[in-house]
C-alpha positions in Angstrom: -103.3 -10.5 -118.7 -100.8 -12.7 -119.5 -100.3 -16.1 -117.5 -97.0 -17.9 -117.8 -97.2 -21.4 -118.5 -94.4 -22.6 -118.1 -93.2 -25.2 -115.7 -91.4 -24.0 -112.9 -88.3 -26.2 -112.4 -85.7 -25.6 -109.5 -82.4 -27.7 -109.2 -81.2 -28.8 -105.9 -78.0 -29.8 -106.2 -75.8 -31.9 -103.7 -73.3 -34.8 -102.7 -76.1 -36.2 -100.3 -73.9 -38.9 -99.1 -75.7 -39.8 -97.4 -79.4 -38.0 -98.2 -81.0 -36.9 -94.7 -84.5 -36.5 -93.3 -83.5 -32.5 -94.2 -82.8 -33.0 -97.5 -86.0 -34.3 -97.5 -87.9 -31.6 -95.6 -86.3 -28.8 -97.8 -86.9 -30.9 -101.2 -90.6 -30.9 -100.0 -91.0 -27.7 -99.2 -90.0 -26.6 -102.5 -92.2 -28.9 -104.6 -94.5 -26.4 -102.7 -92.9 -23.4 -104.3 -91.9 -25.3 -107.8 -93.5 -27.7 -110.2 -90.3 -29.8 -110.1 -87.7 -30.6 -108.2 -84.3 -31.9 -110.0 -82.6 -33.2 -106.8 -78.9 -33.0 -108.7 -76.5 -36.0 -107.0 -73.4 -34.0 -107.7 -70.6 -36.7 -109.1 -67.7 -33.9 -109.3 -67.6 -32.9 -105.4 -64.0 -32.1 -103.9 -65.8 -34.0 -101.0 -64.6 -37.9 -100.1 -68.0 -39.5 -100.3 -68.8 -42.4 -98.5 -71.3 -43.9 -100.7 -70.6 -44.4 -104.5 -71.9 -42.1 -107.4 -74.3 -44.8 -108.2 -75.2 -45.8 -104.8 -76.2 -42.1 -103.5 -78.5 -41.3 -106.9 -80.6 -45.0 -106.0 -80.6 -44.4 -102.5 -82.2 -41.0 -103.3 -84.0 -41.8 -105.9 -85.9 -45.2 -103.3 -86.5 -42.4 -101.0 -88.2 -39.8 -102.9 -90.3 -42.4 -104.6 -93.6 -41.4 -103.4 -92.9 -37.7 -104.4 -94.0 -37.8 -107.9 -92.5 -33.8 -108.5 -89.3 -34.7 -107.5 -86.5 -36.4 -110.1 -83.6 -37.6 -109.1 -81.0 -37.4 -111.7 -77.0 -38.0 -111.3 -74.7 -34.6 -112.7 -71.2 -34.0 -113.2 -70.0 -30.3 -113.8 -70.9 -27.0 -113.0 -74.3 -26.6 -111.0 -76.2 -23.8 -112.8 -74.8 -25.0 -116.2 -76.4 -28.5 -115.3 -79.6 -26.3 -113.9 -79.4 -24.1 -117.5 -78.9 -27.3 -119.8 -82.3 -28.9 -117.5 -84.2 -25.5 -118.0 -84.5 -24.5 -114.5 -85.5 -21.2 -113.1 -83.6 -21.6 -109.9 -81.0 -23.3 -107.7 -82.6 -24.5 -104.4 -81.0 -24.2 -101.4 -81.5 -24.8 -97.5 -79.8 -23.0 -94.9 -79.3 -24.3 -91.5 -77.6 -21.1 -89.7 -76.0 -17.8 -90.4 -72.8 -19.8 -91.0 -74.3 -21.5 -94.2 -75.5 -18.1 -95.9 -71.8 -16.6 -96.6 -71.2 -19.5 -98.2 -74.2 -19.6 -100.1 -74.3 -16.1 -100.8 -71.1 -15.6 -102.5 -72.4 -19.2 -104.4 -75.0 -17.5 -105.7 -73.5 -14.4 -106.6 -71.1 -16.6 -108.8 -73.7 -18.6 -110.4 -75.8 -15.1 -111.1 -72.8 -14.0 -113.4 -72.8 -17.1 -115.2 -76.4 -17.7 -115.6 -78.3 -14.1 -115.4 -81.4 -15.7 -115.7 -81.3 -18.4 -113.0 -82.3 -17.7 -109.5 -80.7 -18.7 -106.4 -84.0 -19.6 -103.6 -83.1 -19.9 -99.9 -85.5 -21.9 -97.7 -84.4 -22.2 -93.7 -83.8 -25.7 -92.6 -87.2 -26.4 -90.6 -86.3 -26.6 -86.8 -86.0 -30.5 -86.3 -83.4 -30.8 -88.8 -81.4 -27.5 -87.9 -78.7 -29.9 -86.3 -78.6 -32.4 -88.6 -75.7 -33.0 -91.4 -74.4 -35.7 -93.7 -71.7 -35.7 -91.9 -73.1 -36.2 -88.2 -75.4 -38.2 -89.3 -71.8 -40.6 -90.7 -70.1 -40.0 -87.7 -72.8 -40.8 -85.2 -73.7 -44.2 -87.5 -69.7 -44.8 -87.9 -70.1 -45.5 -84.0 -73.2 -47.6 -83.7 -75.6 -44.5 -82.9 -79.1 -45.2 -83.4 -79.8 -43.0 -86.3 -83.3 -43.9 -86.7 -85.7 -40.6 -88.0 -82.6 -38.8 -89.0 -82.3 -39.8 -92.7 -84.7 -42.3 -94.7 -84.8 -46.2 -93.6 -83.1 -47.3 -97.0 -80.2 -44.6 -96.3 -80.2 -46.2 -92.4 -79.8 -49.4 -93.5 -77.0 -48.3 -96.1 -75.3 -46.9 -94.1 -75.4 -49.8 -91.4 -74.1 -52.1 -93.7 -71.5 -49.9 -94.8 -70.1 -49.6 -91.4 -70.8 -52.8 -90.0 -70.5 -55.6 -92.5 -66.8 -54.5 -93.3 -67.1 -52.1 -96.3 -65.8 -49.5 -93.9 -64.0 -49.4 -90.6 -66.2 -49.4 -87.6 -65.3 -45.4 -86.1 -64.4 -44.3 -89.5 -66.7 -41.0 -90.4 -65.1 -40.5 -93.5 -64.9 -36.7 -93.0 -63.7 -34.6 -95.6 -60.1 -33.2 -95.5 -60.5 -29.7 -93.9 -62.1 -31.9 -91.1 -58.9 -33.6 -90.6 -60.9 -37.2 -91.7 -59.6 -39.6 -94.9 -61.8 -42.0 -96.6 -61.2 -45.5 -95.9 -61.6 -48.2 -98.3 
């Protein structure tokens, strides 16, 4: 019998802007399944982050610093040639409703072509978090919502000074385009 030794990395790749107490669930949840977690703070996204590059890998990285099999680690290109060049055996992803998984499906298909040998993992979003987004969680902070328990208290207190010390326009979500929103500097 032969046992395989190797370490079982996954890559999680995402904008995380900002990272959310779902993010978190799901990146724990697979440190259950994997050796190592690569949470992947995409730097190429066709997204208009609020939070800097720079300021979304720290803010991640302050969070998940008790999680000693999870590595935060900024990227810029494609995903699974990031999660290749890293040696990982799979692409994690979390999936909050039927909506997500066309999405992620045809995602996953893609990345399959490219990289035979990489797998794509699906884990459902645990309950609490099913409602939860980056997004809601901007727009509800963009308007004074107590957003307490919905992401990590360094990302709550980010994003509180973000919208009210003046970085950004108290109401402003920051959506992306094909939510009709702008980013406002």
């Amino acid at each position: 019998m032969h046992l395989d030794t190797a370490m079982r990395i996954a890559l999680y790749p995402g904008t995380f802007d900002p990272l959310t107490n779902g993010h978190l669930s799901l990146i724990r949840r697979g440190c259950e399944v994997f050796d190592q977690i690569v949470v992947a703070v995409a730097d190429n996204t066709p997204k208009f982050p609020l939070f800097s590059h720079e300021e979304r890998v720290e803010m991640a990285r302050e969070a998940l610093k008790d999680e000693p099999r999870a590595v935060v680690e900024p990227f810029s290109g494609l995903t699974v040639e990031y999660a290749a060049q890293r040696g990982a055996c799979a692409l994690l992803r979390g999936l909050r409703a039927a909506s997500d998984f066309e999405y992620e499906f045809q995602l996953a298909l893609m990345n399959r072509r490219l990289q035979r040998h990489i797998q794509t993992v699906f884990l459902m979003t645990d309950y609490q978090w099913l409602f939860i987004s980056s997004t809601i969680v901007k727009a509800a902070a963009s308007h004074g919502a107590d957003i307490k328990g919905l992401v990590p208290e360094n990302v709550r207190a980010a994003l509180m000074d973000k919208y009210h010390k003046g970085e950004v326009r108290q109401g402003t979500p920051c959506l992306a385009p094909p939510f009709g929103g702008f980013r406002v500097k």
